[in-house]
C-alpha positions in Angstrom: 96.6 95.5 106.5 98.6 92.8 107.3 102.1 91.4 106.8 104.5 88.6 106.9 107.4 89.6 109.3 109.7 87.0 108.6 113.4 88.7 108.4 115.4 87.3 111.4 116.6 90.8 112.0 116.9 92.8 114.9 117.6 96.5 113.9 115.4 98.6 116.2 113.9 101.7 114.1 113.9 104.9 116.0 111.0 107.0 116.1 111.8 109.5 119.1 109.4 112.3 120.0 111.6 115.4 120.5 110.6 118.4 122.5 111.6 121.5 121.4 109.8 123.8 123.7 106.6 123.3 126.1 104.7 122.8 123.3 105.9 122.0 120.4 107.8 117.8 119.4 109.4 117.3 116.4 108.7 113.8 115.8 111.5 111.7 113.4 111.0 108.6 111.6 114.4 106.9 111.0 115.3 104.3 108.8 119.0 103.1 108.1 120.1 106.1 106.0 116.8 108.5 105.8 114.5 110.7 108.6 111.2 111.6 107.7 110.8 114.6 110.2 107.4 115.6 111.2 106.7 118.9 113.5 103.8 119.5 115.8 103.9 123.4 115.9 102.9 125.4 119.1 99.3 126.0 117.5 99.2 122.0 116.9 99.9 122.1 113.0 101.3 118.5 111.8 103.6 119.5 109.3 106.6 117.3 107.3 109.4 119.3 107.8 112.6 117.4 106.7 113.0 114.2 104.4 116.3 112.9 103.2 119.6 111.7 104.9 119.1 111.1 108.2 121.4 113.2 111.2 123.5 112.2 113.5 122.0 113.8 116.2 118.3 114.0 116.6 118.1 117.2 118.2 119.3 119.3 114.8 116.3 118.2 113.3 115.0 121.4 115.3 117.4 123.3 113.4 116.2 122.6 110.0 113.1 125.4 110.0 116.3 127.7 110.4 118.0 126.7 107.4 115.1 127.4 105.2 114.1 130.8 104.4 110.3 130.1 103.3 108.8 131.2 105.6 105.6 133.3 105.7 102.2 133.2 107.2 101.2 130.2 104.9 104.1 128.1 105.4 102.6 126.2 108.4 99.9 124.8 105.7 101.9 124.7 102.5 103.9 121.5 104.4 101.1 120.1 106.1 101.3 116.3 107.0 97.9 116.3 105.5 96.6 118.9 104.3 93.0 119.6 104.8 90.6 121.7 102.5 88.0 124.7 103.3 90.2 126.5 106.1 93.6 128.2 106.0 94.8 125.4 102.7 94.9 127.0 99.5 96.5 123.8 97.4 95.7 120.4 96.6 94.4 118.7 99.5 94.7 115.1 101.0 91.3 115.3 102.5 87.7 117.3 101.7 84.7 116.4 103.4 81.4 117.6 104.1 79.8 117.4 107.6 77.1 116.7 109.0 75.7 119.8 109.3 76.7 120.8 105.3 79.7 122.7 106.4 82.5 122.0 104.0 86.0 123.4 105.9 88.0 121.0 108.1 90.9 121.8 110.3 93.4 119.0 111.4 95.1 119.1 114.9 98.0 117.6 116.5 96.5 115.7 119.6 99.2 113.1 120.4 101.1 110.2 118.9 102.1 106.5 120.1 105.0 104.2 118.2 105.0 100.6 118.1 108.0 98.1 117.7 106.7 95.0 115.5 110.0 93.4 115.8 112.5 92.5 112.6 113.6 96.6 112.4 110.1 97.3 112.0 108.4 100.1 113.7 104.7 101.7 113.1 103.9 105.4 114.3 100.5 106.5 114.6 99.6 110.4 115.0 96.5 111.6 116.5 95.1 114.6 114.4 91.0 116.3 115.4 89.4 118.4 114.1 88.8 121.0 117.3 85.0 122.5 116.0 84.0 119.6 115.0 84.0 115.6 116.4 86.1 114.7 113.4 89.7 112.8 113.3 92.4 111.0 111.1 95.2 108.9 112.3 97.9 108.9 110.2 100.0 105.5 110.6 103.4 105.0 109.2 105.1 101.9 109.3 109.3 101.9 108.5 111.7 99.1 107.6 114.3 100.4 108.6 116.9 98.2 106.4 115.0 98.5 103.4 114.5 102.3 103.6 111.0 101.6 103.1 108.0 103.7 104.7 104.3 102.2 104.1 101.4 105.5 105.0 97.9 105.0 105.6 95.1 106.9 107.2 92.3 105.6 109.0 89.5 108.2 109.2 86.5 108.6 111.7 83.7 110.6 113.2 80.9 110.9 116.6 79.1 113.7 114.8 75.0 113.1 114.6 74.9 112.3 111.5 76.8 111.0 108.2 79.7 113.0 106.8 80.6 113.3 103.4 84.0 112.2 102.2 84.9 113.3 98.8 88.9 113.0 98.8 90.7 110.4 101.7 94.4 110.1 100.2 96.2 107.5 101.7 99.8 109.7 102.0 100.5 113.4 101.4 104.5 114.5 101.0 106.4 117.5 100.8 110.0 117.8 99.5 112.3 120.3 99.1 114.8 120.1 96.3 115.9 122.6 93.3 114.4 120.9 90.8 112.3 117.6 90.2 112.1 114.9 87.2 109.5 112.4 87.1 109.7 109.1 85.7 106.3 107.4 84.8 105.0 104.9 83.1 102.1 104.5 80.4 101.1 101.2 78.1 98.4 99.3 76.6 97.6 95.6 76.0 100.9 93.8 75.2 102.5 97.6 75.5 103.6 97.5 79.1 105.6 99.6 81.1 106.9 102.1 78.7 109.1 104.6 80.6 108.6 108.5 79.9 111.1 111.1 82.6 110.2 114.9 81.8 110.9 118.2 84.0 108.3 118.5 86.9 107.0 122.6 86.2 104.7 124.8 88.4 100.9 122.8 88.9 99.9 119.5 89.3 100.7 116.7 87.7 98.3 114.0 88.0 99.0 110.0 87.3 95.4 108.1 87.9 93.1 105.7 86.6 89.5 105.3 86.0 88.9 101.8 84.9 87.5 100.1 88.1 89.4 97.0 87.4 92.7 96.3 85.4 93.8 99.4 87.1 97.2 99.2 85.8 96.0 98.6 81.6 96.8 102.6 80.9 98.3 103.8 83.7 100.5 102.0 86.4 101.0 103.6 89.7 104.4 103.3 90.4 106.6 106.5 89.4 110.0 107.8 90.5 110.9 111.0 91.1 114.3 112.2 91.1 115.8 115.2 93.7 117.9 118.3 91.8 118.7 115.9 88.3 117.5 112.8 86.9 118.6 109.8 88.8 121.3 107.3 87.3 121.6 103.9 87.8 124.6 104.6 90.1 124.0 108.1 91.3 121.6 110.7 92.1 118.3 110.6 95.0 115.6 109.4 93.6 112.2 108.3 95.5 110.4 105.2 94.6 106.3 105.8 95.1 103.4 103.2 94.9 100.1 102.6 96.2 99.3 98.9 97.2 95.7 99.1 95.6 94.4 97.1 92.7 91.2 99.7 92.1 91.0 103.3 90.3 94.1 105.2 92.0 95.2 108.8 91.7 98.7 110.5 92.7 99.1 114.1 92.6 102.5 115.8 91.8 102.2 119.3 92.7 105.3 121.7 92.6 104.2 124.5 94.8 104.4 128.5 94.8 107.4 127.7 97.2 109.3 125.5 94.5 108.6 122.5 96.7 107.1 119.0 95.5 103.5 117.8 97.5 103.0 114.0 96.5 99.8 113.3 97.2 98.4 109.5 96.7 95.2 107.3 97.2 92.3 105.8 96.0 91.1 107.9 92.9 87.8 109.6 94.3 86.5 110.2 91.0 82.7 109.3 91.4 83.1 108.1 94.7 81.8 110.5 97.5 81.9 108.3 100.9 79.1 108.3 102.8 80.6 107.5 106.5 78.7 107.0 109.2 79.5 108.0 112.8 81.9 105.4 114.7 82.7 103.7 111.5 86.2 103.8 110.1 87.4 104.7 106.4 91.2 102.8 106.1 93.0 104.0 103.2 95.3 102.0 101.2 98.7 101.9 102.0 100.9 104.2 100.0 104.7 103.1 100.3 108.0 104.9 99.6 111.7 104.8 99.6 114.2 107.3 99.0 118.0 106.6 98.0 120.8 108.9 97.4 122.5 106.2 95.4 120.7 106.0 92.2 118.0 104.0 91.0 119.8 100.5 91.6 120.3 101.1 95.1 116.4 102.1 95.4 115.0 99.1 93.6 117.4 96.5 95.7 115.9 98.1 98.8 112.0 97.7 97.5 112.8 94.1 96.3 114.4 93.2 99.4 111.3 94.7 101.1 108.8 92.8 98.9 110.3 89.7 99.2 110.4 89.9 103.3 107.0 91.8 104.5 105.2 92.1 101.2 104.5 89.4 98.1 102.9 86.0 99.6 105.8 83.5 100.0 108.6 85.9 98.6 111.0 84.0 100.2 110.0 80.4 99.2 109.9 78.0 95.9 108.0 78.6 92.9 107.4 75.9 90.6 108.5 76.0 86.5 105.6 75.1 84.7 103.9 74.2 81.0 100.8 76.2 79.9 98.5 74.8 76.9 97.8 78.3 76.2 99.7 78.9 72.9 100.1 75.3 71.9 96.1 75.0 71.9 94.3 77.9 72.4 90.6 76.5 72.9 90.8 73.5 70.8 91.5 70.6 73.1 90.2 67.6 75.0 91.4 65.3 77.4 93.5 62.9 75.5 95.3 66.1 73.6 95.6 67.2 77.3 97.0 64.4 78.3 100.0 64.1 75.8 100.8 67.5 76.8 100.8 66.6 80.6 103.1 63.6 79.2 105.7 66.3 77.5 105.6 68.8 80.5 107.2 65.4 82.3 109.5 65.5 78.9 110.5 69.0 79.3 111.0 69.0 82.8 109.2 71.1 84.4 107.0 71.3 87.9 103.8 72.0 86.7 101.0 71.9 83.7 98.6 74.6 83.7 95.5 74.3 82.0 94.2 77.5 80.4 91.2 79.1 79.0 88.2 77.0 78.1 87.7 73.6 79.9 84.5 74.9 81.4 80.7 75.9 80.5 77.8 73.1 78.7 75.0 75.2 77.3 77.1 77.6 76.0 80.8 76.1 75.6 83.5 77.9 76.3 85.3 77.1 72.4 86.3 81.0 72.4 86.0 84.3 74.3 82.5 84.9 72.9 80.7 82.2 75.5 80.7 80.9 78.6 82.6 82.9 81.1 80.7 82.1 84.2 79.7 78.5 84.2 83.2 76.8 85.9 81.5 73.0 85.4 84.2 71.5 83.2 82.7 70.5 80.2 81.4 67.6 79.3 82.4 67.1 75.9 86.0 68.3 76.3 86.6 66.6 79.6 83.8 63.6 79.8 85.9 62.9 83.0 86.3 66.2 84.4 89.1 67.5 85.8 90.0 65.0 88.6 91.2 62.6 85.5 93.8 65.2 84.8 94.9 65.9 87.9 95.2 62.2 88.3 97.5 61.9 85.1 99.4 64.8 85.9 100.4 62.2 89.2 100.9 59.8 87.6 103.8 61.6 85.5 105.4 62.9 88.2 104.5 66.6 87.8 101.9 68.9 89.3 98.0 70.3 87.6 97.0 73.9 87.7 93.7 75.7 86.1 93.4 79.0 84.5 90.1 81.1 86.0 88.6 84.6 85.4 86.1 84.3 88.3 85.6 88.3 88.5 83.9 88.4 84.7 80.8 87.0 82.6 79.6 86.7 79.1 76.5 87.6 78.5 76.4 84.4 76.9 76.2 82.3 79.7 73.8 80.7 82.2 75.0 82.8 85.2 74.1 86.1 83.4 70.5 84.0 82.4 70.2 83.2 86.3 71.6 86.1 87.9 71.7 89.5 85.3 71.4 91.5 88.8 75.0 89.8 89.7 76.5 92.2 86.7 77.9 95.5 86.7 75.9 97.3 83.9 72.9 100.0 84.0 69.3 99.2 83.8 68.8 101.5 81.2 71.8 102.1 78.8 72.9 99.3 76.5 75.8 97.0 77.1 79.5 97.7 76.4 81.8 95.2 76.4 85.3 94.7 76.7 86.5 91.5 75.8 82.9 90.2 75.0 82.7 90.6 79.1 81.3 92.0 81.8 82.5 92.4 85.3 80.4 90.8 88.2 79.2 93.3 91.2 81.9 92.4 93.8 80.1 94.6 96.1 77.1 92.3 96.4 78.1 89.4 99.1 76.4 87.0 97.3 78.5 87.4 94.1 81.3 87.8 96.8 80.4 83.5 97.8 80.0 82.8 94.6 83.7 83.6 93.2 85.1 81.9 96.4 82.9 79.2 95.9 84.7 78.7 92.0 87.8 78.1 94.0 86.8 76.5 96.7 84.6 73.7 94.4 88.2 73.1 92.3 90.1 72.5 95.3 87.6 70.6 97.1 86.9 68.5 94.4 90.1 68.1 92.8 92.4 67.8 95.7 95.5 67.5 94.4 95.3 71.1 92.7 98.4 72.8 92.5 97.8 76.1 91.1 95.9 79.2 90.1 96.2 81.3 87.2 94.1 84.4 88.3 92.9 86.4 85.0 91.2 89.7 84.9 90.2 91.0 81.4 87.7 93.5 81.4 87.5 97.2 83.0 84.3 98.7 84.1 81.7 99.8 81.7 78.7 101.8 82.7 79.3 101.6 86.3 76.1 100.5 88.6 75.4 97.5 91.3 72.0 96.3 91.4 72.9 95.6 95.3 73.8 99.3 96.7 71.5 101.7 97.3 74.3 104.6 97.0 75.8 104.4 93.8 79.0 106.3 94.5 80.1 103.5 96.8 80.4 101.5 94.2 84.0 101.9 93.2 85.1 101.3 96.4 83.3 98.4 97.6 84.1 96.3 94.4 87.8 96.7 95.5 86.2 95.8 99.3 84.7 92.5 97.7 87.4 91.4 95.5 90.1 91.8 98.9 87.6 90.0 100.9 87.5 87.1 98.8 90.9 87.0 98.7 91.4 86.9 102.5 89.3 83.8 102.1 90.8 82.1 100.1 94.0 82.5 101.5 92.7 81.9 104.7 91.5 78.2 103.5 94.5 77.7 101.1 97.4 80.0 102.6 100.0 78.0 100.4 98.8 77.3 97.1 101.0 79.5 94.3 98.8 81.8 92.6 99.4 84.1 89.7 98.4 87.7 88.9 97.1 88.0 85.6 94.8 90.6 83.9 95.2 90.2 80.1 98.8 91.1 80.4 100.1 93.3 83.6 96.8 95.4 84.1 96.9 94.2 87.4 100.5 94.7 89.0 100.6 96.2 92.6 101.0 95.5 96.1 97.8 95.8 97.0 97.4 92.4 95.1 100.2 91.0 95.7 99.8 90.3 99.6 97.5 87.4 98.1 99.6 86.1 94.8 102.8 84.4 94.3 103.6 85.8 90.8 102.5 88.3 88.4 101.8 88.1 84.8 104.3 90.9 83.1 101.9 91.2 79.5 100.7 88.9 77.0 103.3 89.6 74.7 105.9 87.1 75.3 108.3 88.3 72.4 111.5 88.2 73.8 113.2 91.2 72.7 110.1 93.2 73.9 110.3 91.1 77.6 114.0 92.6 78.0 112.8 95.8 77.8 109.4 95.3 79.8 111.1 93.4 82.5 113.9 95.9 83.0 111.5 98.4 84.0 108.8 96.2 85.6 112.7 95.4 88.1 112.9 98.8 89.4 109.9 97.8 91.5 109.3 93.7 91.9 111.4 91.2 92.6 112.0 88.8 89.9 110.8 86.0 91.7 106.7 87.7 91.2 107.9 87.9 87.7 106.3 84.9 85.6 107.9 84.7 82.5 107.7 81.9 79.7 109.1 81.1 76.7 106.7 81.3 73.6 106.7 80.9 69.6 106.6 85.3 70.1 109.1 86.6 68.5 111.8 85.7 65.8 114.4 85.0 68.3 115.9 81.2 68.5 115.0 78.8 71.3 118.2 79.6 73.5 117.2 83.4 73.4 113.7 83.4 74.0 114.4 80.6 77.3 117.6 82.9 78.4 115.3 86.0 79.1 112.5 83.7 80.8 114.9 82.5 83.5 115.1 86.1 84.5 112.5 85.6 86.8 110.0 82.5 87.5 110.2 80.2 85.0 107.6 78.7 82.5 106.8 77.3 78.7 103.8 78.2 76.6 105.3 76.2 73.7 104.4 73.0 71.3 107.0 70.6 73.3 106.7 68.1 70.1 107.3 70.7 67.6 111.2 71.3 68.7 113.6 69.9 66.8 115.9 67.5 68.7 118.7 70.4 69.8 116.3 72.4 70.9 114.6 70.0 73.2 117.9 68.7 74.4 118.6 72.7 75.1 115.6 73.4 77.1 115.4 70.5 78.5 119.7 71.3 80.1 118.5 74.9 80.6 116.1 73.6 83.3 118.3 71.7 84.9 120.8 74.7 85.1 118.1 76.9 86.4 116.9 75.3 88.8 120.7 75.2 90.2 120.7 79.1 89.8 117.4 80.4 90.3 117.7 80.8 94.2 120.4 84.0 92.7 117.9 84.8 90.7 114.8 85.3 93.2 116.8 86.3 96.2 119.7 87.9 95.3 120.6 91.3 94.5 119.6 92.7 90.9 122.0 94.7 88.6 121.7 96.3 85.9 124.5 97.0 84.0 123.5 97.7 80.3 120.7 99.5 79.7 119.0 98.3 76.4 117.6 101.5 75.6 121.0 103.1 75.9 123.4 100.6 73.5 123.4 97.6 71.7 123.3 95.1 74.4 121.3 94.9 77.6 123.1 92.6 80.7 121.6 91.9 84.2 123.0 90.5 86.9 121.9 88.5 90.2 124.7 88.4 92.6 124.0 86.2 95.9 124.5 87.8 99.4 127.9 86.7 100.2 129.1 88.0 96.7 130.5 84.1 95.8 128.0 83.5 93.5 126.1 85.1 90.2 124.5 84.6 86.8 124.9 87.4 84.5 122.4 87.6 81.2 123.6 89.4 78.5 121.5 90.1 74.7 122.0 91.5 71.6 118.8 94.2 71.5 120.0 96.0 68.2 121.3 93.9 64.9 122.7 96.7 62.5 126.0 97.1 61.2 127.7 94.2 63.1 126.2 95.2 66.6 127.7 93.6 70.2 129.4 94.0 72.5 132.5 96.4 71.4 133.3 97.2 75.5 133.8 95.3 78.2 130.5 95.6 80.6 131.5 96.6 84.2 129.9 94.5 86.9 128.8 95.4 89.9 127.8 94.4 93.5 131.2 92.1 94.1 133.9 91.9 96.9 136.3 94.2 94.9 139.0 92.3 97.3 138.1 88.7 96.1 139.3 86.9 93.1 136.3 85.4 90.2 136.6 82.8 87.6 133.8 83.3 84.8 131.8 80.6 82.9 129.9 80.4 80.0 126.6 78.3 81.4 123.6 77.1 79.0 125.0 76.8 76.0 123.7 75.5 72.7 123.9 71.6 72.2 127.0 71.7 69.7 128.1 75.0 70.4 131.4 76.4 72.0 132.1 79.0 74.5 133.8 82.3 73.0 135.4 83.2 76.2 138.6 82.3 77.8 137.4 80.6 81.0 140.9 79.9 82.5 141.6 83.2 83.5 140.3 84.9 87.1 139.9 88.3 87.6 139.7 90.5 91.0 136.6 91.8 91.7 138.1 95.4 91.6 139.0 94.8 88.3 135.5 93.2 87.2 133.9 96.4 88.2 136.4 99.2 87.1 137.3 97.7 84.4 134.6 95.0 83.1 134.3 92.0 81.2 133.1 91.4 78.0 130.5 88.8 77.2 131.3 89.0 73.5 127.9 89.4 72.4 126.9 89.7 68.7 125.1 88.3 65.7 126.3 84.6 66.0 126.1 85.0 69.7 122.9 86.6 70.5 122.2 85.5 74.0 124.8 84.7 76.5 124.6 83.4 80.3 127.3 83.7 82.3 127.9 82.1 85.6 130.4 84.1 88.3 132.1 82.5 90.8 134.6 83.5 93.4 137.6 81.3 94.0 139.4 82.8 97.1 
């Protein structure tokens, strides 16, 4: 694992080992307002005894076990760090393995445990645990931010016995919470259905969030879920912890309310067909499963993970991102270079950083003139682009703008000349017939060969096109009829796809470390932070209508930061131009649009909107998010972006319902200003020709702003407003 430490920050996070008698520690991990408090019992038992608000004084913590009366001869298991399987555990466990010698039980042992400090208010903590029959161990790292509230676990698991063990679960985390009650909030979708909230009443049993797709991880299922402590977290109020695993493969989390009426989270790779073979002296790392917990609602929670993101997390969080034109929907596949070239000509028009050339520039023998053909021959083709690429990249210079390239290096169609050459390169068995999604297959990221040859598609566009600017990353297909030519143990396979695709990543960012890059997989089958250690942006869905981004983006918020969200204004929708470009600049910027198909306003309007965003969009990608209208609650939905210093902001507010005269009836209360200061409000990109309906002479205090409010005065003429917040003293 590896991060970027780049907050100039100098908060020290405590982890103190505290004994409570000759031999038993309680061990707390403190962050700026929580403790996760772990216990090594006098028989050696790692158990989580405390998480929530952090003390005053350390040595309480010892005191908790008192305050709880659940205690029995299975307690000391029941709120196990991590839980083994086939001893004294009766529930769900993190871990279940098979030795060496066929016995199936495994009993984890405190041994000892070691902190480091990483600098910027970072600090990692690794525990020790052995199995004492057997030469088996797991170190359990967790690594704390202490600002951000933000805890990343991981497990790194080994073995000296004489022969192979048998993994068949490895979870990456394993909680335990105590609370009255529990609600989770999860999240389910489809292709151009994204992130689609559902909250319900956690009951006795398990609850299980997972995916089985192999790739696209997310399409079904994502992994990210809250779950809120005693009542169902508000914006405002409530405790609510925010969980994800940073892994772009099949995941599993397991929600299990106990016989005890407490919650065990458990989280990792999804071990569905995928018993580990693990050799002696070899180590199994798990994924890193992250979580923070806030006592302020779900606002507070989501600032505290996008803060984290953008500091230790997404590649580049804290730096530019460039607005760009895609072909995509003023094209599709029918192009060639001189049609390419006029649009490189109106992306200088518009405004923008950046043209992005999409699907089908590439493959000869079986051109790529629609999804049918030719995924998996990356030679531009010839009749397309006699001059190749370089000509484009050239043109795009010579206009003042930048040239990106849309890929899909992970897939195939079995129309191609790579599956001809290499049909052992594909994931598919020998002996069942083809399914495909997409008219795809998925290459065997587990052989090293296909490993060269995916970097090698990026590496031949750089090194031949120098000036490249950009990668659009796409990922269509899940995993049919799982099998690799290349290993000889079949339930690896899973896992060493994900092993392949991270590898070639690392390369790539090791040879390009700064090139933007975004996340796409059909849509947001694909979002975690797994992935994004190597990408600049993510792709939220392909449906770009606008009314259905406000509600996809408000949710996809609770866990990214808007600058990873790439957003761009398309013909989706019924919306008018202003509306469909307001909710865009809600995150990274772009156009998928027929530039000489706007009429004259609306080019002059996106063409000022630009210009305006790019004067606001540092508020945007680093500042703090509000929400302060939900649209699945009202008539209106408004966000806001207020800078550190709380001088500066950009408020978008949207009419999401049009019956019977809907708007904005009351004022909207803001939030995250200095309640002390005074504020003058402006109307920014407006409408060529249109007039503001506020009265921007008056200023109001920041107390009042927020207990009071201010309305927008949103409705059917006025269906998309921007304001702009400023303080004055």
């Amino acid at each position: 694992m590896r991060f970027a430490l780049k907050v100039l920050w100098t908060l020290v996070v405590c982890i103190v080992s505290i004994p409570v008698s000759a031999q038993e520690e309680i061990i707390p991990i403190t962050t700026a307002e929580n403790a996760m408090v772990l216990k090594a019992d006098q028989k050696k038992n790692l158990s989580i005894l405390y998480y929530g608000r952090k003390l005053g004084n350390n040595n309480e913590y010892a005191l908790i076990s008192q305050a709880y009366k659940q205690t029995s001869d299975y307690t000391e298991v029941a709120d196990a760090a991590y839980t083994p399987s086939g001893s004294r555990n009766l529930l769900e466990p993190a871990i279940t393995v098979t030795h060496a010698d066929g016995n199936n039980s495994l009993d984890l042992r405190y041994v000892q445990h070691e902190q480091k400090d990483l600098g910027n208010g970072v600090n990692q903590l690794s525990i020790l645990l052995k199995d004492p029959v057997y030469n088996f161990q797991v170190t359990l790292f967790y690594k704390s931010y202490y600002k951000q509230d933000v805890v990343e676990q991981w497990a790194v698991i080994r073995h000296t016995e004489k022969s192979n063990v048998t993994l068949h679960k490895y979870a990456s985390a394993n909680l335990h919470i105590k609370a009255k009650s529990f609600w989770l909030t999860q999240y389910h979708g489809d292709w151009a259905k994204e992130m689609q909230s559902e909250t319900s009443r956690l009951t006795h049993g398990i609850k299980t969030l997972d995916s089985k797709l192999g790739t696209r991880a997310n399409l079904f299922q994502p992994s990210v879920f809250m779950v809120s402590l005693d009542q169902p977290a508000t914006e405002d109020e409530g405790t609510v912890l925010y969980g994800a695993l940073e892994y772009s493969g099949n995941f599993k989390t397991d929600l299990e309310l106990d016989y005890q009426n407490n919650l065990r989270i458990i989280s990792g790779i999804n071990n569905y067909a995928s018993a580990y073979t693990l050799k002696p002296n070899e180590d199994f790392v798990t994924p890193g499963f992250l979580y923070t917990l806030s006592h302020n609602g779900k606002g507070s929670a989501s600032r505290k993970l996008q803060d984290w993101a953008r500091n230790f997390k997404v590649l580049d969080g804290k730096k530019d991102r460039l607005t760009l034109l895609n072909n995509w929907e003023a094209t599709y596949f029918d192009f060639d270079e001189n049609k390419l070239k006029e649009l490189i000509k109106d992306t200088k028009k518009l405004g923008v950083d950046l043209f992005l050339l999409d699907d089908g520039w590439f493959a000869n023998k079986y051109p790529r003139n629609g999804d049918v053909a030719g995924l998996g021959d990356w030679a531009p083709n010839r009749k397309k682009l006699p001059n190749g690429i370089g000509t484009l990249v050239k043109e795009a210079a010579n206009n003042q703008v930048k040239f990106g390239i849309w890929i899909e290096p992970e897939m195939v169609n079995p129309k191609s000349e790579l599956y001809e050459q290499h049909p052992d390169w594909v994931v598919k068995q020998p002996q069942r017939a083809e399914h495909y999604f997409r008219n795809q297959l998925v290459l065997d990221l587990s052989n090293p060969k296909v490993q060269d040859f995916v970097f090698k598609v990026v590496d031949d566009l750089f090194s031949q096109n120098g000036e490249l600017a950009y990668i659009k990353w796409d990922c269509n297909a899940v995993i049919y009829n799982a099998h690799s030519a290349y290993l000889k143990n079949q339930s690896h396979f899973y896992i060493e796809y994900m092993r392949g695709l991270y590898n070639v990543l690392k390369r790539i960012r090791s040879k390009y470390p700064a090139v933007p890059m975004m996340l796409c997989s059909g849509g947001g089958g694909r979002v975690d932070y797994g992935a994004l250690e190597y990408f600049t942006e993510f792709w939220p869905s392909d449906n770009t209508d606008p009314l259905e981004r406000i509600f996809m983006q408000w949710e996809y918020s609770y866990f990214y930061p808007a600058i990873t969200s790439a957003n761009h204004v398309t013909d989706w929708g019924k919306q008018p131009v202003k509306f469909r470009t307001d909710v865009a600049m809600m995150g990274k910027l772009g156009f998928d649009i027929v530039v000489k198909h706007l009429n004259e306003k609306d080019l002059q309007y996106c063409q000022n909107a630009i210009k305006q965003y790019n004067s606001f969009k540092d508020i945007v990608w680093f500042g703090k998010q509000y929400r302060l209208a939900n649209p699945t609650e009202g008539d209106i939905a408004s966000m806001a972006y207020i800078n550190e210093e709380q001088s500066k902001g950009v408020i978008f507010n949207y009419l999401v319902n049009n019956r019977y005269g809907s708007g904005s009836i009351y004022p909207v209360r803001l939030k995250g200003l200095d309640a002390a200061a005074k504020y003058r409000i402006t109307e920014i990109c407006l409408y060529p020709g249109t007039k503001t309906s506020i009265d921007e002479s008056k200023t109001y205090s920041g107390e009042f702003l927020m207990t009071i409010g201010f309305n927008p005065v949103v409705n059917a003429q006025r269906t998309s407003v921007v304001l702009s917040i400023e303080k004055i003293r």
